[in-house]
N, C-alpha and C positions, 0 to 999 in steps of 0.2 A: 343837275343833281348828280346822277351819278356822274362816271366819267368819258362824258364825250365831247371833241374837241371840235367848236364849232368854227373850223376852219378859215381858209381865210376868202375874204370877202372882193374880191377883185374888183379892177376897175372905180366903180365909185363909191364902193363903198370901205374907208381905210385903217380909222385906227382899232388897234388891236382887243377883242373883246376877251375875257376869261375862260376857259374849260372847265367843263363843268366838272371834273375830279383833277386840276391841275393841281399839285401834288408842294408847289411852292411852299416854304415854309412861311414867307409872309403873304400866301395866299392862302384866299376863303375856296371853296373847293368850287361853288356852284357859280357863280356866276360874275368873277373879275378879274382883270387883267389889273397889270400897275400900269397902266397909263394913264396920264394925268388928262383932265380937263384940257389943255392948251390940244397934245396930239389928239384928244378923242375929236375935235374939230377938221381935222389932216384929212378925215374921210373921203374928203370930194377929190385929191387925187389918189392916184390908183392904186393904192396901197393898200394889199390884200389884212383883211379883219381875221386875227387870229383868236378863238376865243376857245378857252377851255371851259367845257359846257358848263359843270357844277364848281368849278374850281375859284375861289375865291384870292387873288392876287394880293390883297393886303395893300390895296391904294386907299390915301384917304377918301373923306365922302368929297374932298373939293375936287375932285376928278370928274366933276360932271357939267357941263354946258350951263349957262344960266336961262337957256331957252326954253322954254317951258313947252312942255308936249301932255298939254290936260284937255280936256275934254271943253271947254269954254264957246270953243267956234265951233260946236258941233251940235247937232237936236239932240235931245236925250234918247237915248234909246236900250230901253229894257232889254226886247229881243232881237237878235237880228233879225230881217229877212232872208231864208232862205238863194232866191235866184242871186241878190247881190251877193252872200255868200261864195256862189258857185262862180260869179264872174271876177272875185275879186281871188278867186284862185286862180283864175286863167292869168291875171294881173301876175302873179308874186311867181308863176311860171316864166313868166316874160321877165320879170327882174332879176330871175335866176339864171338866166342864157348869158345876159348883157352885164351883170357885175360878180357871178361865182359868190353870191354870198351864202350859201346854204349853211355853213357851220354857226356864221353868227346867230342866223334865222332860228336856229334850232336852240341853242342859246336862249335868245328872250324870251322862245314859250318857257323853255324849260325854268328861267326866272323867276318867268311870273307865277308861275305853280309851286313853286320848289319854297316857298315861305309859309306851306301849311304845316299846323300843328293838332294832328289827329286828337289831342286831348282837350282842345276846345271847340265847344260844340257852335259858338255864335259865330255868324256870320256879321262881318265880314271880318273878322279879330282872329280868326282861325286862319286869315291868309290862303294861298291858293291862286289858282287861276282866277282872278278877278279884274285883269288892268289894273292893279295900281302901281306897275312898273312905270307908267306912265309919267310919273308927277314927280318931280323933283326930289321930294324928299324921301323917296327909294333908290331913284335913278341914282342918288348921291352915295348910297351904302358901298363900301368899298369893294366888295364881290360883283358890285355890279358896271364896277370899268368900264367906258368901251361901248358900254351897248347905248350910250346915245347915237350912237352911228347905225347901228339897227333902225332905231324908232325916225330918223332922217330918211332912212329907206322906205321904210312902209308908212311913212305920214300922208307921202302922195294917193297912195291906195284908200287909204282913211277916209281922206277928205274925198276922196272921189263916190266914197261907196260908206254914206254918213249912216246907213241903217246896218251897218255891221258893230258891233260892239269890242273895244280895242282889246278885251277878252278873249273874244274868239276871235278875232284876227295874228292877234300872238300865237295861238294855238294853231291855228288854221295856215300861216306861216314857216311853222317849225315842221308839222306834219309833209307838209308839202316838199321842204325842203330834203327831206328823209328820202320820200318818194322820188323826186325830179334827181336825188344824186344814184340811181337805182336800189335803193332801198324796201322794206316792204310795205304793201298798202296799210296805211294807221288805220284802224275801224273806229274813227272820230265821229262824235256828235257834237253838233254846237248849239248854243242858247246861251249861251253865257251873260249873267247880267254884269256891269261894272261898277264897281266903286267911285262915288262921285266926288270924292276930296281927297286930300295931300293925310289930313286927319285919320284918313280908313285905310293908311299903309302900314302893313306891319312894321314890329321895331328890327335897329339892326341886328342881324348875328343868327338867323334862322338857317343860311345856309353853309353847305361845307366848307373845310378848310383844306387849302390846299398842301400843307405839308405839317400834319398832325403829329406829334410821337411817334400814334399807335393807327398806323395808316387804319388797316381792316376795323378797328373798333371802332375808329371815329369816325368812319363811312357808315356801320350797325348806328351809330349813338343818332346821327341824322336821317338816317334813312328810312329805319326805323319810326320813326317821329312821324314822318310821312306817313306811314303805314304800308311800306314796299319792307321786300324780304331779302335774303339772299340772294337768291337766280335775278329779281329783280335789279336789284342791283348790280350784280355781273353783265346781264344784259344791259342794261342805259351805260354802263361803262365801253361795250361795244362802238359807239358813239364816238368815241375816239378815234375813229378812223378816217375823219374827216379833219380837216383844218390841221395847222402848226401852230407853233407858241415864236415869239421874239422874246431875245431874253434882255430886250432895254424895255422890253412892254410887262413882260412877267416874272423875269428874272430868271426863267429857264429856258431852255438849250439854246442852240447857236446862233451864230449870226444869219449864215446862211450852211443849208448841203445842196449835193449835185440835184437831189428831187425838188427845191425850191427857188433855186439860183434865176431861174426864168421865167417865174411866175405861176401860175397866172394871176394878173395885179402887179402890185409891187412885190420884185423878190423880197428872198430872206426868211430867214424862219426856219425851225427844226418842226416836221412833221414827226408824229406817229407809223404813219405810214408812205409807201411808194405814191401810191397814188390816192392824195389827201383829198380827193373829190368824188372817191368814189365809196359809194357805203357797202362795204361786204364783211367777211368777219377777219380779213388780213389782219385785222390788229390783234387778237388774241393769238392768231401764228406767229408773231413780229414779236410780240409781248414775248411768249413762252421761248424762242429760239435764242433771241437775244444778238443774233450775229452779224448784225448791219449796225455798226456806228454812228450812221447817219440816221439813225432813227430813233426817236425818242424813247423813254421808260423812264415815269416818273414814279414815287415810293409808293402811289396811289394805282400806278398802273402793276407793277409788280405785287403788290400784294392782290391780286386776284391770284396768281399764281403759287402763293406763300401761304396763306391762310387755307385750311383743309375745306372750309365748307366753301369758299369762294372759288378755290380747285376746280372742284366735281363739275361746277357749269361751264368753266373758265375752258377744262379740256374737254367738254362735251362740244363746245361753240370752235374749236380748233377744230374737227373731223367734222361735223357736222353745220353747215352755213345754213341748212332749212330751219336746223333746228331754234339757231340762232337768232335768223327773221321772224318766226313762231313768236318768241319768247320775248324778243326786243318790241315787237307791236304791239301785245299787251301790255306791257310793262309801261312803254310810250303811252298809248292811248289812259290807262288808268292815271299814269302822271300828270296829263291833260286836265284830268277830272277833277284833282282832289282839289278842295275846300271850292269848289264852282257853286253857284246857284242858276237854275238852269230855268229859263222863262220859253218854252214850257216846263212844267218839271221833266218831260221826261225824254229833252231835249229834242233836236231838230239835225236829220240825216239828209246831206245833201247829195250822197252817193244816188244814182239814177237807178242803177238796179239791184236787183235783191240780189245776195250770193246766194243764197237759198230756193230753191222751189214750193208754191204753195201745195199745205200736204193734201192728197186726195179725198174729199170726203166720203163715205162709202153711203152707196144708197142700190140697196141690195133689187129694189124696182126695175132698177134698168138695166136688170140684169133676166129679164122677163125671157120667158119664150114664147114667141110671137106674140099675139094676140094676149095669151093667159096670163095673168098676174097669179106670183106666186105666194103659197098661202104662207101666214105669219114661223109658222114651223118651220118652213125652207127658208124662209130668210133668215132667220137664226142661225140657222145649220151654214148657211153659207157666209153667214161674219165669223162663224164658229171657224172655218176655214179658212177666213180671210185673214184671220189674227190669227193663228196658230202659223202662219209663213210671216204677220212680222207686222204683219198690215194694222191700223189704225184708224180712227177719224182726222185725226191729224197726223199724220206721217205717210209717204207714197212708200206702195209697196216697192223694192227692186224690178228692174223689166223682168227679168227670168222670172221671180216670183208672182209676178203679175200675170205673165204668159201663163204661170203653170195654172192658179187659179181659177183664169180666164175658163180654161179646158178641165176642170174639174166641175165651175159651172156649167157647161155645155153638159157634161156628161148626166147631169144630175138633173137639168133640166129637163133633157130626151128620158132619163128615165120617169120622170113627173107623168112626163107630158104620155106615154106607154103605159105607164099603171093607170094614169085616167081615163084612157080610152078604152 
């Protein structure tokens, strides 16, 4: 969707996927490279997967394998399970050591999401994160290049762990991918239900183009669509600072520079940035300075810097890298969600602990002195005191606040307990 380039894919996983704001003029923005059908097969040798996240390359639809990757030899299944969830993370961590694919991975969530149209309300015609990147006749849209070489990757995973739904496995993929290149934690849920036919895949042309006119408007005109805004979309274009482009795969930049010449995977390739494996906010300092050669700027990556409103985030995310992780997670995670249907509704977190503390409930009783329970008066008086520092039935007071409290009841207590005697 927006623009981040899902880098390349090492080792075994090879031919070149799109970025997702690849800026080509015969490319779609979100999701394809021009590589044809014959190289998207190349993958099994090492030849690093270049994919511009939203970026749509302008290959035809015969660019895609005849191999079908649908749901047929698998049990249906509505919801995931949970524990398989969590173990087919551990899986797509282990595929990320041994082939460097994280750019592509980020890519096919972002695919399978990036075809929602917030002005229809039905599901599944609204598109969205639902697997139907899965089925050929999406696989086949021309923004979507490439990424047969993803779906060869994570098939073993599938099939190993059949109670996950290829919904949230895409999702659960790309998030992960973010995270394992040191990226920020995504605050993901999954339940995703899937689309059970080739019939329940949107039509083509829902995603970006990679070298539009009016770069910044035709980023709003889809992005928009989606229901993401400005900052959001300056964030998911951070994203770009993973992966390179081939320009016999996309038509843009070089063959090879000194930061891709050795890999890792197969050389070649003009990155975005120095080090295209790692997620941090280099690419919007790279973007804005301009003064390495060797590193890409497409008209989709420079108009973040051209356009006033795309600006303001563009150089807040240059001085600022927290802010930028902040703002790229949500933006990420909502992207996840749109046009989902969620079995449960109100989906399924497989994070183990809360970032949060549960808040304190207040029960003014055990705040007795000694023996005596205190009459209904004082226990008012002392919630009266406990909210006035901040306190709640659901929210924990501060320590200091808690302390101070603490010794306000004491006080109040010894005086009870002295007037009654």
């Amino acid at each position: 969707m927006a623009a981040t380039a899902l880098g390349s894919v090492a080792a075994s996983s090879a031919s070149s996927t799109t970025r997702f704001l690849s800026t080509a003029t015969r490319a779609t923005l979100p999701f394809s490279s021009r590589s044809s059908s014959l190289s998207s097969f190349k993958f099994l040798r090492s030849a690093p997967l270049i994919s511009h996240l939203f970026l749509n390359q302008g290959r035809p639809s015969s660019c895609v394998s005849s191999r079908r990757f649908n749901a047929a030899s698998h049990p249906k299944c509505l919801a995931s399970d949970p524990e398989q969830l969590k173990s087919a993370r551990e899986d797509i961590k282990e595929l990320l050591k041994t082939t460097f694919c994280h750019p592509i991975l980020v890519r096919l969530g972002w695919h399978d999401a990036g075809t929602y149209n917030k002005n229809i309300e039905e599901w599944p015609q609204r598109g969205g994160a639902n697997g139907s990147l899965r089925f050929d006749v999406e696989l086949g849209h021309g923004a979507n290049a490439g990424l047969v070489n993803a779906l060869k990757l994570i098939e073993p995973i599938k099939k190993k762990y059949s109670n996950v739904t290829y919904a949230d496995l895409f999702q659960l993929a790309s998030a992960t991918a973010i995270e394992e290149a040191g990226g920020p934690k995504i605050p993901m849920k999954y339940g995703r239900v899937d689309v059970v036919g080739p019939e329940q895949c949107p039509e083509e042309g829902r995603l970006p183009d990679a070298g539009p006119p009016s770069p910044a408007a035709h980023l709003r005109e889809v992005f928009y669509r989606m229901g993401l805004n400005d900052r959001e979309i300056v964030a998911l274009s951070g994203a770009h600072t993973l992966g390179r482009s081939r320009p016999e795969r996309s038509g843009w930049g070089k063959p090879e520079t000194k930061y891709t010449k050795n890999g890792p995977g197969a050389p070649g390739g003009q990155s975005w940035t120095v080090q295209w494996l790692k997620f941090d906010n280099s690419y919007f300092k790279d973007i804005k300075e301009r003064r390495d050669e060797e590193l890409l700027v497409l008209p989709t990556d420079a108009a973040l810097f051209e356009d006033p409103s795309f600006k303001v985030y563009a150089e807040k995310y240059v001085e600022d890298q927290e802010a930028f992780f902040k703002d790229y997670a949500e933006a990420h995670a909502k992207l996840s969600n749109l046009g989902a249907k969620f079995d449960p509704p109100e989906g399924i977190v497989i994070d183990d602990a809360s970032s949060k503390p549960a808040g304190e409930k207040f029960d003014a009783a055990k705040y007795s002195y000694g023996k005596r329970e205190l009459s209904d008066s004082m226990k008012q008086k002392i919630r009266a005191e406990y909210e006035s520092f901040g306190g709640s039935p659901d929210k924990p007071l501060p320590t200091n606040y808690f302390l101070n409290i603490i010794l306000v009841i004491a006080v109040l207590a010894i005086l009870t307990s002295l007037l009654g005697n």
